[in-house]
N, C-alpha and C positions, 0 to 999 in steps of 0.2 A: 504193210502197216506203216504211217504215219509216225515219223516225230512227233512228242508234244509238245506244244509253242513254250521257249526256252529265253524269255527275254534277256536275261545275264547272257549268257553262249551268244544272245546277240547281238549284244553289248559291247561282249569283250570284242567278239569277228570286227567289228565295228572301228573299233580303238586298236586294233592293231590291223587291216588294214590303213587307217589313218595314218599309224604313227612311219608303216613302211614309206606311203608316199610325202609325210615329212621330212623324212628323213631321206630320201632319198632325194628331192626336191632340194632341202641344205645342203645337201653333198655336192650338186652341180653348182650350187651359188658359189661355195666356198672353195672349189676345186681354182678359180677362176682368179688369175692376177688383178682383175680391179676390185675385186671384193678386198685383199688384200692393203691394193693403195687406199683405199676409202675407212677400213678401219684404222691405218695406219693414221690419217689425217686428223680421224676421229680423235683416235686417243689424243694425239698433240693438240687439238683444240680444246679437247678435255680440259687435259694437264696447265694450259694457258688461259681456260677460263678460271680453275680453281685457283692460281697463281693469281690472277686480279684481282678475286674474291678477298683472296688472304693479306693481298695489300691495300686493296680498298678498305678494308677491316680495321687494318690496324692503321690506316691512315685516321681513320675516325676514331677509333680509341685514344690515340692520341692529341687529337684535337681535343678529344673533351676532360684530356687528363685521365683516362683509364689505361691501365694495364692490359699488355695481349697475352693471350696463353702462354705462347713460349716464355712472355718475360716473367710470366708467375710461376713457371715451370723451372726455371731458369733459378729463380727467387730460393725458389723449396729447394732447390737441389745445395744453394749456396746456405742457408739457414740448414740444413743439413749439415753439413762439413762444418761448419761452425759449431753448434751442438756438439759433433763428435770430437773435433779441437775441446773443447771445455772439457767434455770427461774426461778426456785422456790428461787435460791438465792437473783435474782434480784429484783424479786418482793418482796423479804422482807426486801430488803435494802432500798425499795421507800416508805415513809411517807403516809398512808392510803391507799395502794394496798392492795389489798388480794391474798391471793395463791390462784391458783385455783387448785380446788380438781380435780382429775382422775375423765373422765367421769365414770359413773355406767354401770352396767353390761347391754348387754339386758334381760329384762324382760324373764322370762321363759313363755311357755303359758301355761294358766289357763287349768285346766282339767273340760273338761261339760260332759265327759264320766264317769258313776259309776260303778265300780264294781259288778260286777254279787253278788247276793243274794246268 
């Protein structure tokens, strides 16, 4: 007796044959030291294109008199601290206010895992 034609079942036989010889294929590529150098070069070309990007950017922001994210970042962090100077000023200038103290850290979690013997 005959299978009946199972297009899924031969679908899937399909996709994972595939995915064996991809994967097996990437394995020899990446086993190999110039794979290695070549993403190595990659990322550093990367890194020094996105480096030019970001001063090219700000070279032009600056030319036309706008601000760069960092310095707006920079900006809010300092209007922040400021802000928090003022309250603390003012609450100590009011007759039986207290300052309030910076919230605390979160909690770190507890370790319930020991150390191997």
């Amino acid at each position: 007796m005959t299978k009946p034609f199972d297009p899924v079942a031969q679908w899937q036989e399909f996709v994972q044959k595939w995915e064996h010889e991809v994967n097996a294929w990437s394995g020899k590529l990446t086993e190999r030291e110039e794979f290695s150098a070549i993403i190595g070069q990659a990322t550093k070309l990367q890194f020094a294109a996105q480096k030019a990007l970001t001063d090219r950017m700000e070279e032009t922001l600056r030319s036309l008199n706008l601000p760069s994210k960092r310095q707006v970042d920079e900006l809010g962090e300092r209007l922040d601290a400021i802000e928090e100077s003022i309250e603390r000023l003012r609450l100590a200038l009011v007759p039986g206010a207290t300052v309030a103290e910076p919230a605390p850290a979160a909690p770190e979690p507890k370790r319930s895992r020991k150390p191997a013997a």
